[in-house]
PQR file of N, CA, C, O and H, with PARSE charges and radii, in Angstrom:
ATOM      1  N   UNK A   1     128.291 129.770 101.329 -0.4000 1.5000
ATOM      2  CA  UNK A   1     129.638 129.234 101.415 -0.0000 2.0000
ATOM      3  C   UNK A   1     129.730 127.895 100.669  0.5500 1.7000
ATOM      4  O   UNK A   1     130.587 127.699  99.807 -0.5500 1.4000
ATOM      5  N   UNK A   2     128.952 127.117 100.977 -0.4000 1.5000
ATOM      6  CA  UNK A   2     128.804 125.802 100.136 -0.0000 2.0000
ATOM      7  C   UNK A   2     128.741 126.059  98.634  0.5500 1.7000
ATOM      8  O   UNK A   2     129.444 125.352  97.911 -0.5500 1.4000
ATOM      9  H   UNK A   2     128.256 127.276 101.677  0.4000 1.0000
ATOM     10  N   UNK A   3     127.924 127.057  98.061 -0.4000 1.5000
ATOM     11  CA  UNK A   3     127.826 127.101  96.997 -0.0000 2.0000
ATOM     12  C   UNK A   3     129.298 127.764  96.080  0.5500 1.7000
ATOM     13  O   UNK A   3     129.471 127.450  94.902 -0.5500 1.4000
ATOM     14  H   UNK A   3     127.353 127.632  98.647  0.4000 1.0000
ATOM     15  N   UNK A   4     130.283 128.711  96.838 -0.4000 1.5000
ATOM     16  CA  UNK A   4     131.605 129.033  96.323 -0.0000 2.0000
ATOM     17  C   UNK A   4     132.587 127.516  96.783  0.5500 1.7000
ATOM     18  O   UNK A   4     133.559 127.068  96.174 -0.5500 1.4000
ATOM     19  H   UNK A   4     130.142 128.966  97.795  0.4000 1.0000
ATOM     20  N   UNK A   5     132.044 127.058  97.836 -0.4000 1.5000
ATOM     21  CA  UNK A   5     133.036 125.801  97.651 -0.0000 2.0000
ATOM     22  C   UNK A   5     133.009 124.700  96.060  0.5500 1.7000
ATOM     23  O   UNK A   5     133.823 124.387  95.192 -0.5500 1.4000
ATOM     24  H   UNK A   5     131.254 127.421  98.331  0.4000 1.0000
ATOM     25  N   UNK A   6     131.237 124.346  96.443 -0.4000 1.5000
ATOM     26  CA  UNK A   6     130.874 123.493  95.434 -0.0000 2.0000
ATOM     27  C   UNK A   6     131.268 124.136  93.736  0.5500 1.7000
ATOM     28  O   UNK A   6     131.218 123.389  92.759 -0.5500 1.4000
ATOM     29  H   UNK A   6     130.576 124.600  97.148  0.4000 1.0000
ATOM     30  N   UNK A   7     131.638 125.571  93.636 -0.4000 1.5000
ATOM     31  CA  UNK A   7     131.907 126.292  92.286 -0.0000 2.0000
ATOM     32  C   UNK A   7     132.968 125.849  91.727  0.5500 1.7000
ATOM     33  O   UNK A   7     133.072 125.380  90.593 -0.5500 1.4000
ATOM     34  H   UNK A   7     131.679 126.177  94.431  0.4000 1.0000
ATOM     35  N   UNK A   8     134.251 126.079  92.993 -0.4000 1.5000
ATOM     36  CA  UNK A   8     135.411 125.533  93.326 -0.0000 2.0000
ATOM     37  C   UNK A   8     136.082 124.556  92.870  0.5500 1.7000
ATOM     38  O   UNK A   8     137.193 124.507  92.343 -0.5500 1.4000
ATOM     39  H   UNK A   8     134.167 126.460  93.914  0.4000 1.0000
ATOM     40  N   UNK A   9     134.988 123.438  93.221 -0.4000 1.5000
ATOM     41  CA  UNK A   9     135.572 121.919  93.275 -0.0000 2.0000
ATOM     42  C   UNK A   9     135.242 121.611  92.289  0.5500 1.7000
ATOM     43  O   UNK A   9     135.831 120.660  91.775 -0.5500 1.4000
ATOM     44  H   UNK A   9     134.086 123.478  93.649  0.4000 1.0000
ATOM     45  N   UNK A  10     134.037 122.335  91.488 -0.4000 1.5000
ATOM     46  CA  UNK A  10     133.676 121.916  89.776 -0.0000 2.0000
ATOM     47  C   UNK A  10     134.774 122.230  89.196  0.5500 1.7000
ATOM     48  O   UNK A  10     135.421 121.352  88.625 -0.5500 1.4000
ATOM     49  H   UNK A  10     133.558 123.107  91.906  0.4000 1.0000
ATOM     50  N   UNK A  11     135.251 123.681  89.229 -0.4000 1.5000
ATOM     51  CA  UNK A  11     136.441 124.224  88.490 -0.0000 2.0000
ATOM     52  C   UNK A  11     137.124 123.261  88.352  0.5500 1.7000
ATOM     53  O   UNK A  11     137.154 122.591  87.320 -0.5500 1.4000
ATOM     54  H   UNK A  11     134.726 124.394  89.693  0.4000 1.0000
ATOM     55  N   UNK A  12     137.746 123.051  89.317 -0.4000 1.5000
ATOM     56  CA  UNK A  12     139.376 122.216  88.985 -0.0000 2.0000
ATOM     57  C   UNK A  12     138.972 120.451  88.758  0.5500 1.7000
ATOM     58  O   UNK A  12     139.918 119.696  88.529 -0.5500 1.4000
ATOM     59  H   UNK A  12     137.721 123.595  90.155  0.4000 1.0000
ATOM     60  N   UNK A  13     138.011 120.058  88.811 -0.4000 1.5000
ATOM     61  CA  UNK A  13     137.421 118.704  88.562 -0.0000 2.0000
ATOM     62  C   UNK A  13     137.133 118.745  87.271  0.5500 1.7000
ATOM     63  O   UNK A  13     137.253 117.692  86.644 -0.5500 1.4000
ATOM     64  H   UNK A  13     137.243 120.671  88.997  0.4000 1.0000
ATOM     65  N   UNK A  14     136.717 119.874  86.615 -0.4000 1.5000
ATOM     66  CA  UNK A  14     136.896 120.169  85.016 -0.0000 2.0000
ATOM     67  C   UNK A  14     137.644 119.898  84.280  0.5500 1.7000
ATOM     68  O   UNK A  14     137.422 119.619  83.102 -0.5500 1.4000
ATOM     69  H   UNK A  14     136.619 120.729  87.124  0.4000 1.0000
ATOM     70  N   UNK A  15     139.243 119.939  85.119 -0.4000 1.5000
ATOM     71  CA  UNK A  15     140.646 120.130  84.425 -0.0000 2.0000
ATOM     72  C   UNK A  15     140.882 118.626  84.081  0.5500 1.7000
ATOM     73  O   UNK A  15     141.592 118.340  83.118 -0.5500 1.4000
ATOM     74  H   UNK A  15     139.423 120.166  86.076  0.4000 1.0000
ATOM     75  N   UNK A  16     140.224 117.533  84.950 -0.4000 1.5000
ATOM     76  CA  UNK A  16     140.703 116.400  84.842 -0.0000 2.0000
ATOM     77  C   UNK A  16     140.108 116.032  83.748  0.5500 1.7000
ATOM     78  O   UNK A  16     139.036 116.551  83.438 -0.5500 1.4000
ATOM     79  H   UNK A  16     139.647 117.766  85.733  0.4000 1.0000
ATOM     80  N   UNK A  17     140.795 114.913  82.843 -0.4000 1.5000
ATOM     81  CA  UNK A  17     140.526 114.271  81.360 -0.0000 2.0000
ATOM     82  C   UNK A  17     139.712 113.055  81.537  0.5500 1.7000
ATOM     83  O   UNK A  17     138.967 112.830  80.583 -0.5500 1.4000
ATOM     84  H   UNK A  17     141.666 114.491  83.094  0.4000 1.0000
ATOM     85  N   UNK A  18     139.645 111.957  82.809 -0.4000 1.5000
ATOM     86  CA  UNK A  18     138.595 111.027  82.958 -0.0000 2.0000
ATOM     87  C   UNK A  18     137.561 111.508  83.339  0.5500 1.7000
ATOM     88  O   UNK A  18     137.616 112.408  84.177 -0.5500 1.4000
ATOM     89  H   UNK A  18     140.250 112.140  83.584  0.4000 1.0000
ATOM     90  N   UNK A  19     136.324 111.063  82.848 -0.4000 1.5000
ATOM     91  CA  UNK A  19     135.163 111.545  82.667 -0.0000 2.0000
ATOM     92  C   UNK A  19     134.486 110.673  84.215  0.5500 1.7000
ATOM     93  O   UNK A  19     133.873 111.266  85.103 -0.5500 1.4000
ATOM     94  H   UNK A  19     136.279 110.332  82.168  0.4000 1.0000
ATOM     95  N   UNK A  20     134.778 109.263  84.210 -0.4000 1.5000
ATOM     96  CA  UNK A  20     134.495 108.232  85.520 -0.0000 2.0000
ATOM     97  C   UNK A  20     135.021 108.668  86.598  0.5500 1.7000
ATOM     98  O   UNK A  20     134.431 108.866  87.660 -0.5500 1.4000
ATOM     99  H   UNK A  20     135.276 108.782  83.489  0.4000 1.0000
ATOM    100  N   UNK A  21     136.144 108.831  86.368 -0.4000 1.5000
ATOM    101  CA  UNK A  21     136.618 109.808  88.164 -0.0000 2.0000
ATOM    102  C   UNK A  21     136.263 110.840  88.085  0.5500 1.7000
ATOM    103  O   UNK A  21     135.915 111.119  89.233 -0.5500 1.4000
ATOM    104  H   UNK A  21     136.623 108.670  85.505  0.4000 1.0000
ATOM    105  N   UNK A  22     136.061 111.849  87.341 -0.4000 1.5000
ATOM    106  CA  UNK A  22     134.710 113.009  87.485 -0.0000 2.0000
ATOM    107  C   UNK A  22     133.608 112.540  88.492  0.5500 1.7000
ATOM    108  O   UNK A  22     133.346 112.889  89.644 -0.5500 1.4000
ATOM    109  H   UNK A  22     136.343 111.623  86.408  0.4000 1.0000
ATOM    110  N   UNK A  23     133.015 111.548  87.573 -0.4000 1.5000
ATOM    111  CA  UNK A  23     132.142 111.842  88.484 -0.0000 2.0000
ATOM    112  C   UNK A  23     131.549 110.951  89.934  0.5500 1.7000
ATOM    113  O   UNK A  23     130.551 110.986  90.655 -0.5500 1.4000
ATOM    114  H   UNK A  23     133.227 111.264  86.638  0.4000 1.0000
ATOM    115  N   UNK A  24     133.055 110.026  89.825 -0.4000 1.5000
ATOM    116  CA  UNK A  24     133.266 109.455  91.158 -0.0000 2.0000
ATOM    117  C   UNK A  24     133.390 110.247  92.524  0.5500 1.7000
ATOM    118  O   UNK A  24     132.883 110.233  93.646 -0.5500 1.4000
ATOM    119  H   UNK A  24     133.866 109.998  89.240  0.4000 1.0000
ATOM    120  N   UNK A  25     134.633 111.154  91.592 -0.4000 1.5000
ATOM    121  CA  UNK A  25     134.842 112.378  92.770 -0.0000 2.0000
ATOM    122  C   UNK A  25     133.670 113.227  93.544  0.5500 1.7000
ATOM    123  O   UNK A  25     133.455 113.476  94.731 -0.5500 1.4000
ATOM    124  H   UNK A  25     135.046 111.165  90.681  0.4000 1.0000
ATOM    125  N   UNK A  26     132.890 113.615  92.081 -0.4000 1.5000
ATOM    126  CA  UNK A  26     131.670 114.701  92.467 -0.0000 2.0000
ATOM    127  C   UNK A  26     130.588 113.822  93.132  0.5500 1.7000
ATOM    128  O   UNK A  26     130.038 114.285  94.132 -0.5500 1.4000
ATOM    129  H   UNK A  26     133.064 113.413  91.118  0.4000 1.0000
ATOM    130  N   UNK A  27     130.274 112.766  92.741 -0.4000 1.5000
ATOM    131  CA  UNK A  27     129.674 112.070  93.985 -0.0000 2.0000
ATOM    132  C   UNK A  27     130.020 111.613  95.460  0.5500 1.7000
ATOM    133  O   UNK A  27     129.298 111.690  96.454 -0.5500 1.4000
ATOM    134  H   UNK A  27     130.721 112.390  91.929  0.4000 1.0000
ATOM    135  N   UNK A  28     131.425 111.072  95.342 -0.4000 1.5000
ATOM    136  CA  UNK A  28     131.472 111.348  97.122 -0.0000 2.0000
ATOM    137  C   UNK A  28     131.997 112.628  97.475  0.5500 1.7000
ATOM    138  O   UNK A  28     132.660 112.451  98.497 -0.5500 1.4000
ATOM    139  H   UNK A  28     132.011 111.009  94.534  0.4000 1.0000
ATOM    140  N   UNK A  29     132.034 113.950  97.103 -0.4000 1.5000
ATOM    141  CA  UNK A  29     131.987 114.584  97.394 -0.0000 2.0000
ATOM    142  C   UNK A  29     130.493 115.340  97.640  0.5500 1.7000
ATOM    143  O   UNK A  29     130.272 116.275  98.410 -0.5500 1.4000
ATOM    144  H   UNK A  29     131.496 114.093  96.273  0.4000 1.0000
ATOM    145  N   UNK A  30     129.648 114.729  96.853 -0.4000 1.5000
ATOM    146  CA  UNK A  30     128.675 115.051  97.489 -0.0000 2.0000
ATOM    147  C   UNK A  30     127.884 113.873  98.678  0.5500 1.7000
ATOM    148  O   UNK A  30     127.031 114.094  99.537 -0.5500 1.4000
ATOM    149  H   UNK A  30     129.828 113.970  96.228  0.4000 1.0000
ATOM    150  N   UNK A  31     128.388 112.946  98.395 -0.4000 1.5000
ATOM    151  CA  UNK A  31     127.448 112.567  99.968 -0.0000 2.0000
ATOM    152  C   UNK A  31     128.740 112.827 101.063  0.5500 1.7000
ATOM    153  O   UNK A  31     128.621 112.230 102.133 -0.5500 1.4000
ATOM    154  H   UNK A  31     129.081 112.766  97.697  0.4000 1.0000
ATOM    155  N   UNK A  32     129.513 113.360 100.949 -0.4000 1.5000
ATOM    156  CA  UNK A  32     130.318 113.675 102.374 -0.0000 2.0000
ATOM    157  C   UNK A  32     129.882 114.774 102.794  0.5500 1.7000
ATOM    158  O   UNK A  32     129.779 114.841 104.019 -0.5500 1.4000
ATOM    159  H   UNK A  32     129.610 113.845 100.080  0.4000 1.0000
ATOM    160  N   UNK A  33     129.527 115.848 102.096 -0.4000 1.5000
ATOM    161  CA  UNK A  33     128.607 117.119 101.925 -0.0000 2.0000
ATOM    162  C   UNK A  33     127.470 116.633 103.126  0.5500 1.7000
ATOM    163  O   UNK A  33     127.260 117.060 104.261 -0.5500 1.4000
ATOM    164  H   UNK A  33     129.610 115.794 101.101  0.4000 1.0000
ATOM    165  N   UNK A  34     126.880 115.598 102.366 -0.4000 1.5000
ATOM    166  CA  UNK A  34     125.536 115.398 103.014 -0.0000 2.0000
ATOM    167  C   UNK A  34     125.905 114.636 104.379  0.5500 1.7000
ATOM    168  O   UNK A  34     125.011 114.522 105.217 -0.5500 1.4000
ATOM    169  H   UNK A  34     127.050 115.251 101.444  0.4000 1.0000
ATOM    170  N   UNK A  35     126.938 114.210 104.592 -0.4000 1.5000
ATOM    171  CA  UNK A  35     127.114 113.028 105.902 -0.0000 2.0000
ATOM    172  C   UNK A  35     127.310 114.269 106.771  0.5500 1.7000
ATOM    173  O   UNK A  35     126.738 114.291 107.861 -0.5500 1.4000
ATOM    174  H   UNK A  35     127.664 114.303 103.911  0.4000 1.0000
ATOM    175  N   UNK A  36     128.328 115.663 106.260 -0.4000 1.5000
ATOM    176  CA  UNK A  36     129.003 116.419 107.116 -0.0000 2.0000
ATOM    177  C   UNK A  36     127.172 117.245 107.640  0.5500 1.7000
ATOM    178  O   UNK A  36     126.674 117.055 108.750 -0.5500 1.4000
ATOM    179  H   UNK A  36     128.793 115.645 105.375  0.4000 1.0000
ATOM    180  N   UNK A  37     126.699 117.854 106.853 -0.4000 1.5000
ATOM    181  CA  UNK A  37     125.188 118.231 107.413 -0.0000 2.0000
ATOM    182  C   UNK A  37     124.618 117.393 108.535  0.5500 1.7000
ATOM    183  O   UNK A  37     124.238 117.937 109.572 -0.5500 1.4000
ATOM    184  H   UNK A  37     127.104 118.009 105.952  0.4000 1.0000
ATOM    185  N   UNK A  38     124.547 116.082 108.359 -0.4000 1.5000
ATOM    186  CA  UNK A  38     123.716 115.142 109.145 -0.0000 2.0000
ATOM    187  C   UNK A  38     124.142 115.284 110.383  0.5500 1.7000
ATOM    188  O   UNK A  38     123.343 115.296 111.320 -0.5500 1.4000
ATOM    189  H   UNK A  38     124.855 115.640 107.516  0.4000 1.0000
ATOM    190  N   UNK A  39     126.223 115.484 110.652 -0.4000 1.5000
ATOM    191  CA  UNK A  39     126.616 115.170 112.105 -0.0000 2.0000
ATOM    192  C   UNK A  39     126.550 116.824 112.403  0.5500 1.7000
ATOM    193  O   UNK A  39     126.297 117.003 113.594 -0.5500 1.4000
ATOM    194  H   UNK A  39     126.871 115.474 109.891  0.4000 1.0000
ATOM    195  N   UNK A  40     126.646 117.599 111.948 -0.4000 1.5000
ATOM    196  CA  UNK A  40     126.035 118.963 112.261 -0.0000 2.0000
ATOM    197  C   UNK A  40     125.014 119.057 112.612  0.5500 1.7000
ATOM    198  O   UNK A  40     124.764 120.092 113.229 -0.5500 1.4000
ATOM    199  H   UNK A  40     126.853 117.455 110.981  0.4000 1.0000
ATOM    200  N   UNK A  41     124.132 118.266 112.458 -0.4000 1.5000
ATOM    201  CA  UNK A  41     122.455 118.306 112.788 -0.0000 2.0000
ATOM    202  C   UNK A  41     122.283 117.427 114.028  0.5500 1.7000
ATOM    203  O   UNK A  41     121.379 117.757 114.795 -0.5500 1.4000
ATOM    204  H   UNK A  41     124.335 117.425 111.956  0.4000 1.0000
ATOM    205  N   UNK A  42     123.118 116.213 114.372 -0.4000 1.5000
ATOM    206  CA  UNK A  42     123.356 115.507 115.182 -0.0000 2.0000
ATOM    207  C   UNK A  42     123.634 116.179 116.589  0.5500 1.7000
ATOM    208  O   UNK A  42     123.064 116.358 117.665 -0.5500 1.4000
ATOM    209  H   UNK A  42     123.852 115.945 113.749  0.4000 1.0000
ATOM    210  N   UNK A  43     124.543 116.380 116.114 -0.4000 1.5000
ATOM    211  CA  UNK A  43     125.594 117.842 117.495 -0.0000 2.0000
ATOM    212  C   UNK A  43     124.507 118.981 117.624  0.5500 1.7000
ATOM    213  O   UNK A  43     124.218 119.217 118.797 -0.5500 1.4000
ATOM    214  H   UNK A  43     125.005 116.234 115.240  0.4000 1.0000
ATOM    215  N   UNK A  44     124.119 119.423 117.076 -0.4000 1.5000
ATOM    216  CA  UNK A  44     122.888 120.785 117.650 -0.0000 2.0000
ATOM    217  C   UNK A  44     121.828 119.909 117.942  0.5500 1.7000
ATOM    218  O   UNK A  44     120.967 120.407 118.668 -0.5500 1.4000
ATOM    219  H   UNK A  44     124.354 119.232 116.123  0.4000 1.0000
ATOM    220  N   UNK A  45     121.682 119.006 117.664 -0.4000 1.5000
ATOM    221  CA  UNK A  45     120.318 118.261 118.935 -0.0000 2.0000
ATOM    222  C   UNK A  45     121.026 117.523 119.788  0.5500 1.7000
ATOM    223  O   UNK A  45     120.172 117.002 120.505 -0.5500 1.4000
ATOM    224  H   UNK A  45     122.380 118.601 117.074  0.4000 1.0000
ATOM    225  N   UNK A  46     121.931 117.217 120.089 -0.4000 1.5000
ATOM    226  CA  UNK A  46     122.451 117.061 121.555 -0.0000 2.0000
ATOM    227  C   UNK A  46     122.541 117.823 122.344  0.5500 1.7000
ATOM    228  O   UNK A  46     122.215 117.691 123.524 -0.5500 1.4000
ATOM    229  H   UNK A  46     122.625 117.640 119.506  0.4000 1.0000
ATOM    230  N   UNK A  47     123.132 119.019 121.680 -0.4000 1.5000
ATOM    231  CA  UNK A  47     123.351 120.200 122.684 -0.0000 2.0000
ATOM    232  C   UNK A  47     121.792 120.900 123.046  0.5500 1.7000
ATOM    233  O   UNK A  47     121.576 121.443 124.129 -0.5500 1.4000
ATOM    234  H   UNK A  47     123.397 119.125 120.722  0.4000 1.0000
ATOM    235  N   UNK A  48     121.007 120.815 122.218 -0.4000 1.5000
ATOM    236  CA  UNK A  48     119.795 121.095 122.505 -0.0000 2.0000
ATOM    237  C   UNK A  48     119.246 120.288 123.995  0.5500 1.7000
ATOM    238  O   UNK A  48     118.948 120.787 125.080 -0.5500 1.4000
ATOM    239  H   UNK A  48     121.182 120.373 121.338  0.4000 1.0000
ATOM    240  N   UNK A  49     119.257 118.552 123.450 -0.4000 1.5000
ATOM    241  CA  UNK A  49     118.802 117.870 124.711 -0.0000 2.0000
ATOM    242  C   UNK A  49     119.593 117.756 126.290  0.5500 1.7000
ATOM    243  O   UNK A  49     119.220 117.229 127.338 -0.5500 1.4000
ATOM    244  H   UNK A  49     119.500 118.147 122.569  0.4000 1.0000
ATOM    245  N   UNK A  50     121.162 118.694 125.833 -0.4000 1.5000
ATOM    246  CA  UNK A  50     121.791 118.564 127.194 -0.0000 2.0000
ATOM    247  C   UNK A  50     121.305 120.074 127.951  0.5500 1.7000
ATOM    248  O   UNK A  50     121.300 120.318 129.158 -0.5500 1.4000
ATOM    249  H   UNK A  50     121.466 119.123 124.982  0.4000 1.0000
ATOM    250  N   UNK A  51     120.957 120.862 126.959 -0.4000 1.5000
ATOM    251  CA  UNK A  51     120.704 122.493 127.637 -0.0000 2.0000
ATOM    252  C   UNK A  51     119.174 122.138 128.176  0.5500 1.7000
ATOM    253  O   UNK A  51     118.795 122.629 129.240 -0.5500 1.4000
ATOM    254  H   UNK A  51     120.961 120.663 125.979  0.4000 1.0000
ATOM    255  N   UNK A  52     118.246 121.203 127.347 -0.4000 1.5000
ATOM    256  CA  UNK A  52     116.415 120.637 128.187 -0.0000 2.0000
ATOM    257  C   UNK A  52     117.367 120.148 129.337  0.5500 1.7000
ATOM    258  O   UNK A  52     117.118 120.705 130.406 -0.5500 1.4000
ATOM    259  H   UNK A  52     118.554 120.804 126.484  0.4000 1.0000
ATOM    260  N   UNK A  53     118.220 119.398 129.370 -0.4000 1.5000
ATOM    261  CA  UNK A  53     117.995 118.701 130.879 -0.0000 2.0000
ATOM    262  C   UNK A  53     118.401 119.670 132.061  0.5500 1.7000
ATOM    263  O   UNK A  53     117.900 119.631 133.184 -0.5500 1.4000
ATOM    264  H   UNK A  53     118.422 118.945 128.501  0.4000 1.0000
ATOM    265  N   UNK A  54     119.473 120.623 131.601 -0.4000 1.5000
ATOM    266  CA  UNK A  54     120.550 121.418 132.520 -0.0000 2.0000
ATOM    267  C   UNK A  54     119.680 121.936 133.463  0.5500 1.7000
ATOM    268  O   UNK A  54     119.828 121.864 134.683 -0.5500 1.4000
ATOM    269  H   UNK A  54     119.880 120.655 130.688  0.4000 1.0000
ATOM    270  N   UNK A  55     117.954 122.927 132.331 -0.4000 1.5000
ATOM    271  CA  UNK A  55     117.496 123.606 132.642 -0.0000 2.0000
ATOM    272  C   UNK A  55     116.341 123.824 131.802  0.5500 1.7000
ATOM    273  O   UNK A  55     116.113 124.750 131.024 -0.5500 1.4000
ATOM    274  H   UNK A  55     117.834 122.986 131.340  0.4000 1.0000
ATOM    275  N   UNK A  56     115.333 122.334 132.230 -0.4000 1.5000
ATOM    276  CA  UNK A  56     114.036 122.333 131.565 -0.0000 2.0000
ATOM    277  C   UNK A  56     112.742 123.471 132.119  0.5500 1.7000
ATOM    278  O   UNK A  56     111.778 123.599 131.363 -0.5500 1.4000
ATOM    279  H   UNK A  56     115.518 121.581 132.862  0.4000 1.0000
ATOM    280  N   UNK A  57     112.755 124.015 133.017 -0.4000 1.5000
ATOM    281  CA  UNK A  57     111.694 124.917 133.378 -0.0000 2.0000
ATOM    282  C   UNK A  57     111.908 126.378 132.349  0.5500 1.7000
ATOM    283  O   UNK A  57     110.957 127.096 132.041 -0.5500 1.4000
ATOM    284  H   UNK A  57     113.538 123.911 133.631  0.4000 1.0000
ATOM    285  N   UNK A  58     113.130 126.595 131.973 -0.4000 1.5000
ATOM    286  CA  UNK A  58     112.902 127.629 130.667 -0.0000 2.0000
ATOM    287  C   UNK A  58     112.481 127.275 129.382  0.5500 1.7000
ATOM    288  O   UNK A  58     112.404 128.201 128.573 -0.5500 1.4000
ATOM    289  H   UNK A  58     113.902 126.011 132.223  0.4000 1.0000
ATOM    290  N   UNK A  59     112.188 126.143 129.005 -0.4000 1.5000
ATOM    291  CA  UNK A  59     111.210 125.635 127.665 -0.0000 2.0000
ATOM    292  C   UNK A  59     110.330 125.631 127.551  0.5500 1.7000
ATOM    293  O   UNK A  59     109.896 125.692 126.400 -0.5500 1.4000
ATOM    294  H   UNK A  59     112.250 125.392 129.662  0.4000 1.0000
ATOM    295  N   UNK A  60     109.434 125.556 128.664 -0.4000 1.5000
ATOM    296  CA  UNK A  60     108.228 125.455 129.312 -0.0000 2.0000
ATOM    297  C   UNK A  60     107.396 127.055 128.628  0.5500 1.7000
ATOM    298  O   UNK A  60     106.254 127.353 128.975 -0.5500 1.4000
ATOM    299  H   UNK A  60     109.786 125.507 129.599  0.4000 1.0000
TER
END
């Protein structure tokens, strides 16, 4: 999915004639990419450490 998004956002970032907001854009678009992964990764280890506490004898 990332990779038809990221296809996407090249396409029409193509169309534009500044070359500097090119690649202003394609860079924070890529670390928002990477920030959005991190709090995704954030949130599944919380929920991980709230399901150890709920009910730590099934990890075991």
């Amino acid at each position: 999915m990332l990779f038809i998004t990221l296809s996407v956002f090249v396409f029409f970032i193509e169309k534009m004639d500044n070359v500097v907001l090119q690649a202003v854009i394609f860079i924070l678009a890529l670390f928002v990419g990477i920030a959005w992964v991190e709090f995704e990764h954030n949130i599944t280890i919380y929920k991980i450490l709230i399901l150890y506490c709920l009910c730590p004898d099934k990890w075991i």
